[in-house]
C-alpha positions as CSV (number, residue, x, y, z in Angstrom):
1,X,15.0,-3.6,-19.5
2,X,14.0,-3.6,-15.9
3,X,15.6,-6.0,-14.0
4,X,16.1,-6.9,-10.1
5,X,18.9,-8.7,-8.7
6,X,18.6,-10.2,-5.1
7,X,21.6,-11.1,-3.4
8,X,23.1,-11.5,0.4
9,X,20.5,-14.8,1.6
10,X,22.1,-17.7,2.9
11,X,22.4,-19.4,6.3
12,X,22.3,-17.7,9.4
13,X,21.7,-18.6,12.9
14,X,19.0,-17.2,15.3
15,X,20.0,-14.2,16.9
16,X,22.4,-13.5,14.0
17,X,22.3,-11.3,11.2
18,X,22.0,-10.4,7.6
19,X,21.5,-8.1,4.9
20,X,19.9,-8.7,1.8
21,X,20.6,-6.8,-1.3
22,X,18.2,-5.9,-3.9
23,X,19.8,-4.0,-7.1
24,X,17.7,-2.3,-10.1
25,X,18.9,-2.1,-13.5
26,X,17.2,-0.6,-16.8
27,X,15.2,1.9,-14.2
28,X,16.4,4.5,-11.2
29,X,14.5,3.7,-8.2
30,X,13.9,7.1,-7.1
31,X,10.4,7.1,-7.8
32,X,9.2,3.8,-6.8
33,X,8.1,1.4,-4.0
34,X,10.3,-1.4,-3.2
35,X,9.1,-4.3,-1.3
36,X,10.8,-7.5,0.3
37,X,8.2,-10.3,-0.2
38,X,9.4,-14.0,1.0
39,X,7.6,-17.6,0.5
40,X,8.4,-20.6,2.6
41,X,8.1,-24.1,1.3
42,X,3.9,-25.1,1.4
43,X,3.7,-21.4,2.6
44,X,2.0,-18.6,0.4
45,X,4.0,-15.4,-0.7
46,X,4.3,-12.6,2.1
47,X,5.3,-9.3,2.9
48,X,8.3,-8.3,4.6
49,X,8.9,-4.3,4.4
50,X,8.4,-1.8,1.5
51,X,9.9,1.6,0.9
52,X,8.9,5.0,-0.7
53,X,12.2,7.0,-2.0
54,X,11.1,10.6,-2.4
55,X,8.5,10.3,1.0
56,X,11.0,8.0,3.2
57,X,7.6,6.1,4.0
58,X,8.3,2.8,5.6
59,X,5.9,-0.4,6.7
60,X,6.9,-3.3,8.0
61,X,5.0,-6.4,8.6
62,X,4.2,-6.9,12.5
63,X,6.5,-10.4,12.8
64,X,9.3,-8.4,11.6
65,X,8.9,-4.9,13.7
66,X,11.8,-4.2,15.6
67,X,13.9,-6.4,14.3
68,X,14.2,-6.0,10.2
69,X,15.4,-2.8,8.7
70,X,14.8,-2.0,4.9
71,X,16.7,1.2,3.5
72,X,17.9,2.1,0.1
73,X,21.2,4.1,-1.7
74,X,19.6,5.7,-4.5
75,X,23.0,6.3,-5.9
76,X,24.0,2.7,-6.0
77,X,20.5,2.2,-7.2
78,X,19.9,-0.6,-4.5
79,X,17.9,-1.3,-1.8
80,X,18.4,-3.3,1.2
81,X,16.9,-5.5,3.7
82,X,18.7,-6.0,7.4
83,X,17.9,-8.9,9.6
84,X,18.4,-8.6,12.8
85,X,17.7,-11.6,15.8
86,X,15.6,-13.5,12.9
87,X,14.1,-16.4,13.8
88,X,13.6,-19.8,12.4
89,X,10.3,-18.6,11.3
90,X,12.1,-16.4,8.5
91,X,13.7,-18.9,6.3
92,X,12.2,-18.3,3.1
93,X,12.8,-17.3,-0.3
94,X,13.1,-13.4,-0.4
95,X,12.0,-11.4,-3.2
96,X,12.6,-7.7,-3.5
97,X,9.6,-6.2,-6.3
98,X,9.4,-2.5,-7.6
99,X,5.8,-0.7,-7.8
100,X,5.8,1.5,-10.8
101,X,3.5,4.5,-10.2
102,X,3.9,7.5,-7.8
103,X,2.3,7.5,-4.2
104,X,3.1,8.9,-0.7
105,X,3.2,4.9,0.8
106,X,3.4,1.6,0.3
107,X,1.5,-1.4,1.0
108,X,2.7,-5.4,1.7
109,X,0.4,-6.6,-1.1
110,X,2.1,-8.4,-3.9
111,X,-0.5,-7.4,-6.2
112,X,0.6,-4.2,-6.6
113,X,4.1,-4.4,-7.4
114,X,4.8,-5.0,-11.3
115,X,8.3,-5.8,-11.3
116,X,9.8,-9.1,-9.7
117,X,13.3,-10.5,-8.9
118,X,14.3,-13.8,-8.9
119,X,14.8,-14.3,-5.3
120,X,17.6,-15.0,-3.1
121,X,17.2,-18.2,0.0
122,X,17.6,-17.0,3.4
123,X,18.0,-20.3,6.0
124,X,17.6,-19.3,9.6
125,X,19.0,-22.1,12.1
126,X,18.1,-22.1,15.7
């Protein structure tokens, strides 16, 4: 059964930092895209970053450039998301989501991505 676990949100201040976890079960996620997606209250859903294992691709949505860091341990079967200096803007649900299907990127468009977590809150104070 695939399943994603988010884990790591909570309350941070501007300028601090924070790592969200995202952890697959019921699949290895060698050989998919994982993507950090978030939604704000009266916002619609967004994304954040995205990986490819076996290519190392990485994109990152321009708010976030510089400043967030997604990477994965394929051995603990996890990936992760690092805020750095977020800003009030950020607070948000995030949502880590695994594309099944093999490619050389990966794109910020929820559409794609067939399996969902349940999302973890990230609060960013200023």
């Amino acid at each position: 059964q695939f399943q994603l676990v988010e884990s790591g949100g909570g309350l941070v201040q501007s300028g601090g930092s924070l790592r969200l976890s995202c952890e697959a079960s019921g699949f290895t996620l060698d050989y998919y895209a994982i993507g950090w997606f978030r939604q704000a209250p009266g916002k619609e859903r967004e994304g954040v970053s995205c990986v490819r294992s076996t290519e190392g691709f990485t994109n990152y949505a321009d708010s976030v450039k510089g400043r967030f860091t997604i990477s994965r341990d394929n051995a603990k079967n996890t990936v992760y998301l690092k805020m750095d200096n977020p800003n009030p803007e950020a607070t948000a649900v995030y949502f880590c989501a695994a594309e099944v299907g093999f490619g050389a990127m990966c794109l910020l468009v929820s559409d794609d991505y067939d399996y969902w977590g349940h999302g973890t809150q990230v609060t960013v104070s200023s």
